[in-house]
C-alpha positions as CSV (number, residue, x, y, z in Angstrom):
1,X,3.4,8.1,-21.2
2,X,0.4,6.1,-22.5
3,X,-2.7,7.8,-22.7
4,X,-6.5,6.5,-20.8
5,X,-8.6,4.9,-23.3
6,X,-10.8,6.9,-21.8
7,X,-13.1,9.7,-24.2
8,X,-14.5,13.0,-23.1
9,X,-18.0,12.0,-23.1
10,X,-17.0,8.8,-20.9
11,X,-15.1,10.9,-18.9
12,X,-18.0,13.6,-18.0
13,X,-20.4,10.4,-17.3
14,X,-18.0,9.1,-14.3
15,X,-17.6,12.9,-12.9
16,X,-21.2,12.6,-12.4
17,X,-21.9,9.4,-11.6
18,X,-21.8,8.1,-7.7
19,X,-18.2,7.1,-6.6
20,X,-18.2,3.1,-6.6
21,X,-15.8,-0.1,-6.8
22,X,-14.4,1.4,-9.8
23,X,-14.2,5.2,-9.5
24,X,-12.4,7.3,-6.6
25,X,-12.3,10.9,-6.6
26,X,-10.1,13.6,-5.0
27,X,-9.0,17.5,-5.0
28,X,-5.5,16.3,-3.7
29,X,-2.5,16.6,-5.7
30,X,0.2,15.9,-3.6
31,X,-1.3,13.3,-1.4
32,X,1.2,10.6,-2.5
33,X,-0.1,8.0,-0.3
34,X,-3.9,8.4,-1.1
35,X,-2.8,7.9,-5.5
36,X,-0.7,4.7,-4.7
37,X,-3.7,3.1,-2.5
38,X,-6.4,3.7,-4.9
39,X,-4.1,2.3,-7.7
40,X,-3.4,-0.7,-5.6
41,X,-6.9,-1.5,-4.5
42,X,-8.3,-1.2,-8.3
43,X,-5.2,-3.5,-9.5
44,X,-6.5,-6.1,-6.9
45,X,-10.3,-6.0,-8.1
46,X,-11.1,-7.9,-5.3
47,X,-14.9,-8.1,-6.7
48,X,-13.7,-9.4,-10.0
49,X,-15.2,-6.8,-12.1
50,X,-12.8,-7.4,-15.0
51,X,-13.0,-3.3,-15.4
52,X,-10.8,-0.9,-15.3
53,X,-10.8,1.3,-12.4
54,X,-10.5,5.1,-12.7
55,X,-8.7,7.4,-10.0
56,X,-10.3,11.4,-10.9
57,X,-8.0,13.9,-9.7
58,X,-9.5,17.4,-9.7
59,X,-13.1,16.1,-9.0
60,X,-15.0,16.9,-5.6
61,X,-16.7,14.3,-4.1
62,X,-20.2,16.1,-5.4
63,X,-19.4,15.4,-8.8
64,X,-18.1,19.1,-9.4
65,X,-14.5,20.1,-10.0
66,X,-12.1,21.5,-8.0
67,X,-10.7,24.1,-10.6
68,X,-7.3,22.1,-10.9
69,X,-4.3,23.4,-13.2
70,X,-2.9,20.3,-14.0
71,X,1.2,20.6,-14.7
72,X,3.9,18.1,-15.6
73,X,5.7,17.4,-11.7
74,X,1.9,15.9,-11.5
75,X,1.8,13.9,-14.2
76,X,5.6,12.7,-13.4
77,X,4.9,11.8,-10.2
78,X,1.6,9.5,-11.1
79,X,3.7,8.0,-13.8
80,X,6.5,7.4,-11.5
81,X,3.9,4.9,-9.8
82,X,5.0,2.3,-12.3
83,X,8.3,2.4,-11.7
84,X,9.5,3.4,-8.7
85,X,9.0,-0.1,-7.2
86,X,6.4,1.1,-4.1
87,X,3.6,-0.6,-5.5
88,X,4.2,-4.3,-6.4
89,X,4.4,-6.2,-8.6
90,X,4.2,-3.5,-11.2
91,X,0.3,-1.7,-11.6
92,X,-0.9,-1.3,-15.2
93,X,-1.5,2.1,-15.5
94,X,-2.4,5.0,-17.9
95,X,-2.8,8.5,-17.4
96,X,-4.2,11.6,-19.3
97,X,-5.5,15.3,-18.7
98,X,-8.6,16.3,-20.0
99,X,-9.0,20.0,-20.1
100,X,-13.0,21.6,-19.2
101,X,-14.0,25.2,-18.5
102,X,-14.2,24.4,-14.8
103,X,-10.8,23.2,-14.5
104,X,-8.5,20.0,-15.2
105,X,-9.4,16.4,-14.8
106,X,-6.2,13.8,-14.5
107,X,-7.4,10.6,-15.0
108,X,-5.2,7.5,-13.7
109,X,-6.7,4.3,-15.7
110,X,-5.1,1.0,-14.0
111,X,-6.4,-2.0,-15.1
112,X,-6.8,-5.6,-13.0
113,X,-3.3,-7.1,-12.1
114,X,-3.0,-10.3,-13.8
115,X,-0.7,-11.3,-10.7
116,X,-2.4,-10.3,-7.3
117,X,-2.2,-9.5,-4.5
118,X,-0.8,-6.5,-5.5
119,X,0.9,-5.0,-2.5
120,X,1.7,-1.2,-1.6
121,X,4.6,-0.8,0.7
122,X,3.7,-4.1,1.8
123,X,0.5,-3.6,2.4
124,X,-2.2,-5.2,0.2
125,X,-5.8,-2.4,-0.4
126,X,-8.9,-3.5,-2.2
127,X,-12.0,-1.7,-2.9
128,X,-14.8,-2.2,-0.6
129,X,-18.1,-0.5,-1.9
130,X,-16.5,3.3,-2.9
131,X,-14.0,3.0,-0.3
132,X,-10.8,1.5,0.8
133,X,-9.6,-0.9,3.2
134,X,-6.7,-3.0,3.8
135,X,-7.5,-6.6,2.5
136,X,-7.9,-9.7,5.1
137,X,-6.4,-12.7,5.6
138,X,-9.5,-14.3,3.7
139,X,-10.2,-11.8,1.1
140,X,-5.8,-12.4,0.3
141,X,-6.8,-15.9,-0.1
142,X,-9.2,-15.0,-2.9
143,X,-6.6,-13.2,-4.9
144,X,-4.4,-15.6,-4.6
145,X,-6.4,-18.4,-5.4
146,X,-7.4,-16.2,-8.7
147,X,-4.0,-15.7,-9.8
148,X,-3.4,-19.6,-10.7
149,X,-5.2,-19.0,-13.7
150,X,-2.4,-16.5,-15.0
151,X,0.5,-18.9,-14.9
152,X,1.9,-18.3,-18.1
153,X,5.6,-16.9,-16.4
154,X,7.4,-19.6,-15.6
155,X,8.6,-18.3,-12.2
156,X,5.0,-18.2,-11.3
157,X,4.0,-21.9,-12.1
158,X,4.3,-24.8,-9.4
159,X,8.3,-26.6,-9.5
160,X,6.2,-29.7,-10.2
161,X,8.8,-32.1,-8.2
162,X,9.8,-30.1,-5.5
163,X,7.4,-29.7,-2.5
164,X,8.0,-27.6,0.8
165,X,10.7,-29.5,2.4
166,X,13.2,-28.2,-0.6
167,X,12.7,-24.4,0.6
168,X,14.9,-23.1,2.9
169,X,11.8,-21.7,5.1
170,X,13.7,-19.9,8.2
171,X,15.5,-17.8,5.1
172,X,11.7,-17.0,3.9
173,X,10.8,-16.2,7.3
174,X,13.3,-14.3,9.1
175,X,15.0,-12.9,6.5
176,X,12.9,-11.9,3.8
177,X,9.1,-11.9,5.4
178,X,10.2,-8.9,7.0
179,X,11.3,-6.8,4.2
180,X,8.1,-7.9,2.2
181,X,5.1,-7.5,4.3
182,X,4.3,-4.1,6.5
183,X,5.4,-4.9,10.1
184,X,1.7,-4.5,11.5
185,X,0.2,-6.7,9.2
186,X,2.4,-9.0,9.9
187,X,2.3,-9.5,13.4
188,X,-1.4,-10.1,13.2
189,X,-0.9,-12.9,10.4
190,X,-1.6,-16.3,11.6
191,X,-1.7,-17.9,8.5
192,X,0.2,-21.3,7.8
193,X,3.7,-21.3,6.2
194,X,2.2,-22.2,2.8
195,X,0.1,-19.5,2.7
196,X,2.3,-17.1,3.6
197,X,4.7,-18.0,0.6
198,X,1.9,-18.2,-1.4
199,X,0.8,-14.8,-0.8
200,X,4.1,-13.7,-2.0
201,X,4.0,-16.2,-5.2
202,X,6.7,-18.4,-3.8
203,X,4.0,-21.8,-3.4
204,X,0.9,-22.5,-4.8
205,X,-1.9,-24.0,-3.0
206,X,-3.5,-25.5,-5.9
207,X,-1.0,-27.6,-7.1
208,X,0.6,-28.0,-3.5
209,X,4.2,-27.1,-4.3
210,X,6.4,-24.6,-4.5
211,X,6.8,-22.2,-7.7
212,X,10.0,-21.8,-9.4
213,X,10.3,-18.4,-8.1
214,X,10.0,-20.1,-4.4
215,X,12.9,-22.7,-5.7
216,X,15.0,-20.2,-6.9
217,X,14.5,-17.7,-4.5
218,X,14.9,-20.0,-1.1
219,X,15.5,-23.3,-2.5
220,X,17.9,-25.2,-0.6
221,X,19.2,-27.0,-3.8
222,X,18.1,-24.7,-7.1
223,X,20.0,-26.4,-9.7
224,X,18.3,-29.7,-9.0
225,X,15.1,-28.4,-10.3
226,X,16.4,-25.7,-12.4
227,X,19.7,-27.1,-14.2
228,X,20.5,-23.3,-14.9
229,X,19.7,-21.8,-12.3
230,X,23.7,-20.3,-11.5
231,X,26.5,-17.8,-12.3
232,X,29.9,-19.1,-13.6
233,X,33.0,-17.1,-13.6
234,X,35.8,-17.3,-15.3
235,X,39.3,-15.5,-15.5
236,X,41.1,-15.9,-18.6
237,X,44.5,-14.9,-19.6
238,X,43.9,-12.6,-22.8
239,X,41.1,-10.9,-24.6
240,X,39.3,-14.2,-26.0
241,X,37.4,-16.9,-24.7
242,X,40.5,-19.2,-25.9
243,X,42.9,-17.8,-23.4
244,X,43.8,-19.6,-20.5
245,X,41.5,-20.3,-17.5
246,X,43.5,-17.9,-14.3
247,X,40.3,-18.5,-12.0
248,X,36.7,-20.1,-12.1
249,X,33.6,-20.1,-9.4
250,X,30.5,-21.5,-9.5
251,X,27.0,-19.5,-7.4
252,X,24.9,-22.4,-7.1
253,X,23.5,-21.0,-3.9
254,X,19.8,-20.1,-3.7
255,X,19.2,-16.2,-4.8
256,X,18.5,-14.5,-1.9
257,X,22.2,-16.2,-0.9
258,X,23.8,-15.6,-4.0
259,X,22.9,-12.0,-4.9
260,X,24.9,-11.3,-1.7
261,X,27.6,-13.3,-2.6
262,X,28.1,-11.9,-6.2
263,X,28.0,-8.7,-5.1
264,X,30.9,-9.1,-2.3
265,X,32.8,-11.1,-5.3
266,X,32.5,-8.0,-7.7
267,X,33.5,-5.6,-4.8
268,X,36.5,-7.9,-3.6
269,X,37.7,-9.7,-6.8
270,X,36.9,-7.7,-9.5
271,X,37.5,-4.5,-8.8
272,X,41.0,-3.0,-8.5
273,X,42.2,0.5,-7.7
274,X,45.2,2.5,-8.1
275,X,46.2,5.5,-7.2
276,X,46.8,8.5,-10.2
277,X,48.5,11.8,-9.9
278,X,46.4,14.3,-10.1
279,X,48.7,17.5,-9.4
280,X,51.8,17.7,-8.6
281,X,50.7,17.6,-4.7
282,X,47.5,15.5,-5.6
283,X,46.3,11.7,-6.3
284,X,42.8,10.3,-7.1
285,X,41.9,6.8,-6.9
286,X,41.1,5.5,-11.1
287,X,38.8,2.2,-10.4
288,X,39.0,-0.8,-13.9
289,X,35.2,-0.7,-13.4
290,X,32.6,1.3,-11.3
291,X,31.2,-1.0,-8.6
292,X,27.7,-0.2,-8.8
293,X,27.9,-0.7,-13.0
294,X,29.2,-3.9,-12.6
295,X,27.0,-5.1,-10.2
296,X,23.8,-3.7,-12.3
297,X,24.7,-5.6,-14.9
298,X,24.9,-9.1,-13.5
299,X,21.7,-8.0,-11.5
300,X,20.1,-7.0,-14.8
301,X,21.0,-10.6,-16.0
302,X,19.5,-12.3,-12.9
303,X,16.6,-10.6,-13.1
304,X,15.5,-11.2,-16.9
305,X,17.3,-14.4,-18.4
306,X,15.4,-17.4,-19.2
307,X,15.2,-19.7,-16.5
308,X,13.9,-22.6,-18.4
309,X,17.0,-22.3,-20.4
310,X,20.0,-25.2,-18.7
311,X,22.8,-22.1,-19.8
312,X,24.1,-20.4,-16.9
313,X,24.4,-16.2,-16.8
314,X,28.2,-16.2,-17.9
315,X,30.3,-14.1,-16.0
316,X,33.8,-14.1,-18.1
317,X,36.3,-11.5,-17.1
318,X,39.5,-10.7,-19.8
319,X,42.6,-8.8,-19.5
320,X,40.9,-5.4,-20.6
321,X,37.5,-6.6,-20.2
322,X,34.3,-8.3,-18.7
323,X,31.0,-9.9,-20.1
324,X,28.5,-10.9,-18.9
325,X,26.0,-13.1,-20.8
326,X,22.6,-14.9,-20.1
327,X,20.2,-17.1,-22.0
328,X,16.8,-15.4,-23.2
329,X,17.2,-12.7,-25.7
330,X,14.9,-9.1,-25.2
331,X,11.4,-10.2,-23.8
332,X,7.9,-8.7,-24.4
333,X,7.9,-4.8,-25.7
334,X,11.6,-4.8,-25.8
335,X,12.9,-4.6,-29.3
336,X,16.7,-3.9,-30.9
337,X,14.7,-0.2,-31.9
338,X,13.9,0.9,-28.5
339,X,16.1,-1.1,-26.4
340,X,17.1,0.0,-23.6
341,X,14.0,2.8,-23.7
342,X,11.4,-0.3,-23.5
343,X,11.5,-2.9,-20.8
344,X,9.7,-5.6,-20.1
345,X,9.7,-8.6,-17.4
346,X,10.3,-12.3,-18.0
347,X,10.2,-13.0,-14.9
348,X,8.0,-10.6,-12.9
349,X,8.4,-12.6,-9.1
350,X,12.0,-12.4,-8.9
351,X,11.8,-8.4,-10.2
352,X,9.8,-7.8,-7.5
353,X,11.6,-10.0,-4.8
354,X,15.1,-8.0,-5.9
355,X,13.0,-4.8,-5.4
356,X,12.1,-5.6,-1.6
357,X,15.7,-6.8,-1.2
358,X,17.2,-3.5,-2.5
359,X,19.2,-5.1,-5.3
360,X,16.9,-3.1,-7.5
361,X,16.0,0.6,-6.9
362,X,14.1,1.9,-9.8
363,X,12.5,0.0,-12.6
364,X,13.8,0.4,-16.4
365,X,16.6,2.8,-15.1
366,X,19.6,0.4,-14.6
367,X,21.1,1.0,-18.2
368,X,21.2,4.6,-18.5
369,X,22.6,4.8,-15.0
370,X,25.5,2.2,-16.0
371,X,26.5,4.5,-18.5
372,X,26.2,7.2,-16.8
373,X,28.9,5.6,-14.2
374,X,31.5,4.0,-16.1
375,X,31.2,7.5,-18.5
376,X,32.2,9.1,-15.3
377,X,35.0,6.0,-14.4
378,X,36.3,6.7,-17.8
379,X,35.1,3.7,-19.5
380,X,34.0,3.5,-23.0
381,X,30.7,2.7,-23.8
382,X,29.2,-0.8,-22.8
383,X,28.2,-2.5,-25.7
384,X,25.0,-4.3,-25.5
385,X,24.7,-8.1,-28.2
386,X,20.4,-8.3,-28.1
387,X,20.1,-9.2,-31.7
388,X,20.0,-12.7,-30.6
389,X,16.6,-14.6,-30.0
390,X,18.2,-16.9,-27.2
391,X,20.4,-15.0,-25.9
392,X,21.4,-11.3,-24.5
393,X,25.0,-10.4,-24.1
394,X,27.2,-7.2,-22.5
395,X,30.7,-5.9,-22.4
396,X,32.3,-3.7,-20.2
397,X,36.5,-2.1,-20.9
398,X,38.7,-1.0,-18.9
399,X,39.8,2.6,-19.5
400,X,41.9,2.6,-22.3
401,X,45.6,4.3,-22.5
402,X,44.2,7.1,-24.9
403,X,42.1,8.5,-21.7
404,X,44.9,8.2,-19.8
405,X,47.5,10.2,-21.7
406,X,44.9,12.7,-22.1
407,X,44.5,12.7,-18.4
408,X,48.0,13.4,-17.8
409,X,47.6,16.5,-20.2
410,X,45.4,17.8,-18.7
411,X,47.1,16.8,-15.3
412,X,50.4,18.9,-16.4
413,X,48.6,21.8,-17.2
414,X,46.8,21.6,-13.6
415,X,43.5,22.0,-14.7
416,X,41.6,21.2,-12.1
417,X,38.4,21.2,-14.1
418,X,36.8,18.2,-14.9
419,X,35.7,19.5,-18.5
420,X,38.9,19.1,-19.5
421,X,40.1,20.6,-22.1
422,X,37.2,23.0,-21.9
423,X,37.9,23.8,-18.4
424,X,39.8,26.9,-19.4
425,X,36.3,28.9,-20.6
426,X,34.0,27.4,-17.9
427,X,34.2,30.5,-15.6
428,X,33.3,32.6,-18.8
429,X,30.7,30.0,-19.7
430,X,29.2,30.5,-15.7
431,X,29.2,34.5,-16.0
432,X,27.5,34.7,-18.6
433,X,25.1,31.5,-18.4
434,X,24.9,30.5,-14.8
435,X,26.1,27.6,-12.9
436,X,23.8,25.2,-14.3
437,X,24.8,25.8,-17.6
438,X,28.9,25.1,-16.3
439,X,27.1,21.9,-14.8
440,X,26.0,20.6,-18.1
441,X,28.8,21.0,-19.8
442,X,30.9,18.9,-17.8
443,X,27.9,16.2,-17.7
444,X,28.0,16.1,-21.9
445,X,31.2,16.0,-21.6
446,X,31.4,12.8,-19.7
447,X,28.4,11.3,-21.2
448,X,27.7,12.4,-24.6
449,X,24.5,10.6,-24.6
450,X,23.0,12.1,-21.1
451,X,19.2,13.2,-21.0
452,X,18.0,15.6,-20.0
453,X,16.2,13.9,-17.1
454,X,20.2,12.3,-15.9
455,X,21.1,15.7,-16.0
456,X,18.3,17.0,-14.0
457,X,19.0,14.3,-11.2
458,X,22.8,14.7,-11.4
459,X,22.5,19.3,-10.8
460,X,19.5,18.5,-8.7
461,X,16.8,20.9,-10.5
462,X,13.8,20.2,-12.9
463,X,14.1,19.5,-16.2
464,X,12.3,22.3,-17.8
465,X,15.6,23.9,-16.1
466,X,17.8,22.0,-18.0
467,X,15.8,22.3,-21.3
468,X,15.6,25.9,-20.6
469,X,19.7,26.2,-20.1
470,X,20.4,23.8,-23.1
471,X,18.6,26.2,-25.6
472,X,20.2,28.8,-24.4
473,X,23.6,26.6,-25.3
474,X,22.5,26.0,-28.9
475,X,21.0,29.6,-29.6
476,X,24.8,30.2,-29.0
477,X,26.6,27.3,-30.8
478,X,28.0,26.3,-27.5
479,X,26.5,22.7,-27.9
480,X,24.5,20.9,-31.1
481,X,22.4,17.9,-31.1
482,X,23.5,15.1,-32.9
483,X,20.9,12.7,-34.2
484,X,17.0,11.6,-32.8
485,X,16.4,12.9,-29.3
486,X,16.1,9.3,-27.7
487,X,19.4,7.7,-29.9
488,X,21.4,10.4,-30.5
489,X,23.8,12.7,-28.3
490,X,25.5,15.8,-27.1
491,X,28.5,17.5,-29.0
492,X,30.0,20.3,-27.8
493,X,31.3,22.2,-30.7
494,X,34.6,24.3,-30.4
């Protein structure tokens, strides 16, 4: 989590000083709603301050401090802000306790969004003197109208030869206005139609045209404007790109058409089941490819490739496999070292407009959540091709006959346990352990490379849980730790 740039001595001068456009304070801790607004209404900087603004947890409103034990749910939750996809498009935020005799100071830095409005649950809050308001129709307008300086993403800048008749407005309006905007504030919006997209960065006023987010997004005709701008499939008979071609389709539909389409394709077309004996009076269902994997993929690949590249994402499904390919190679902080710990956004419009359609629940989760899933299919690992500049590449296999004749060993033996062929000590391992430990186990055992906060999610308890019941693991040579903590994984040793 990055830390404030903020120094002790700073800090003590802001305690002290009168609460203004730049500096909110509270005693709450758990008052959700009150963090996200202040962070939204600083992001905005409606009075163009250029400053950062500073949200003081653990501060009266008198200046003196409320005694405050900061602990780590706390510091979780704030940085969960950034990423869990409530406040939009994405705050800049850093956060850091500072520890004093009276008690603890959390201090939430967030910085001016280069993109407003910035919107929280659809709901856009500025700063008004030292309190906080929801923004008007006019005082929208000015953010707006300040964000055509910060056109450097090209789903952000105007489709130069398009204009409004090329947007498929009844879409905009009835299907995704809703979903965007807070259903109060928008029954009292009276604006025009190209305001209204240009509130949500689809047009801009200034140039008088739609952006290539708008285009893309609702454009009756993308790939007139944006040669790219679809998904091929293609079915080929073998393991190469050389085999022959079984099946081909073309999305050329506009995204908020298409990501609906793909997704029924994947359910219907790609995915096959079959049933597998489990027991001798048992079957369970063995899937080619976990639905929700799949789909995460190819959302992950509409979502960041490079638009201004005339490539299409590449959607090539083998005998024993799939890929799925699109042009633009890792963007911004992402590097081959930290990949897929890093993220960043090529294209922060459509992020946030697959956010508000639900294609996208968490930020910078999707990877570790695909392997999580197709571990649990019985997959092998995905493996990721980012080494190119241009381009950013992933494969997915089917299960391969080595977990399956293991399966049936297991099977014979009716195990019922899903470690395996550890399942024999995992009542031991409960008694003397606890559940949670049992529960581990069998998640290392599908996915080596699980964290500890996967685990935590999957068992539903904290983490410190799970650290506590992994050392007691190791102390007793149950389990080791194979390489770094972010890149290495889980063994469990016999």
């Amino acid at each position: 989590m990055e830390e404030t740039t903020l120094n002790r001595d700073e800090l003590s001068l802001k305690i002290t000083s009168l609460e203004s456009e730049l500096i909110e304070r509270t005693i709450s801790i758990n008052n959700t709603d009150k963090f996200a607004q202040a962070i939204c209404a600083f992001s905005n900087d409606l009075p163009n301050h250029k400053q950062k603004g500073y949200l003081l947890i653990g501060v009266k409103d008198n200046g003196k401090l409320s005694g405050l034990k900061a602990d780590d749910k706390l510091l979780q939750n704030l940085g969960g802000f950034r990423s869990d996809g409530n406040i939009l498009p994405q705050p800049i935020i850093s956060i850091k306790t500072h520890i004093f005799d009276e008690g603890d100071v959390v201090v939430v830095e967030i910085s001016p969004s280069p993109f407003p409005p910035v919107r929280y649950k659809g709901k856009t809050w500025i700063r008004v003197g030292p309190r906080k308001a929801i923004a008007s129709e006019m005082e929208e307008r000015i953010l707006i109208e300040r964000r055509s300086s910060n056109m450097s993403m090209f789903d952000m800048r105007p489709c130069i030869d398009s204009s409004l008749e090329d947007l498929n407005v009844d879409l905009f309006i009835d299907f995704y206005l809703p979903k965007a905007i807070d259903k109060d504030v928008l029954k009292n919006d009276n604006r025009n139609i190209k305001e209204k997209l240009a509130a949500l960065r689809f047009y801009n006023l200034l140039y008088d045209k739609p952006t290539n987010a708008g285009v893309l997004l609702f454009g009756k005709n993308p790939e007139y404007f944006i040669p790219g701008a679809y998904i091929q499939y293609v079915e080929l008979n073998g393991n190469t790109i050389s085999g022959k071609i079984l099946n081909e389709k073309k999305f050329t539909d506009a995204l908020v058409i298409n990501l609906k389409k793909i997704e029924g394709f994947i359910d219907d077309a790609i995915i096959t089941q079959r049933p597998v004996p489990y027991s001798t009076l048992r079957e369970v269902t063995k899937k080619n490819y976990p639905n929700w994997a799949i789909r995460e993929l190819m959302m992950n690949a509409v979502m960041h490739r490079d638009y201004e590249s005339n490539a299409p994402i590449k959607f090539y499904q083998f005998n024993n496999s799939i890929q799925i390919a699109n042009a633009g190679g890792l963007y911004g902080k992402a590097r081959p070292e930290n990949f897929p710990d890093e993220n960043d956004y090529r294209n922060p419009v459509i992020a946030e407009a697959m956010k508000i359609l639900g294609y996208v629940n968490r930020f910078n989760r999707g990877i570790e959540l695909v392997k999580v899933q197709l571990a649990e299919n019985g997959n092998p690992e995905p493996i990721f091709d980012y080494d190119k500049v241009t381009s950013f590449a992933v494969t997915v296999s089917e299960p391969n006959q080595v977990d399956e004749i293991l399966e049936k060993e297991v099977i014979n033996k009716e195990d019922d346990s899903s470690l395996g062929k550890y399942g024999r000590n995992t009542e031991e391992i409960r008694k003397k352990y606890g559940r949670n430990a049992e529960e581990i186990l069998k998640i290392i055992v599908k996915n080596p490379e699980s964290t500890a906060q996967i685990m935590a999610e999957q068992i539903n308890v904290s983490v410190s849980t799970i650290e506590k019941n992994i050392a007691k693991l190791k102390d007793v040579g149950i389990v080791e730790r194979v390489g770094s903590t972010k890149r290495g994984y889980w063994k469990i040793r016999k």
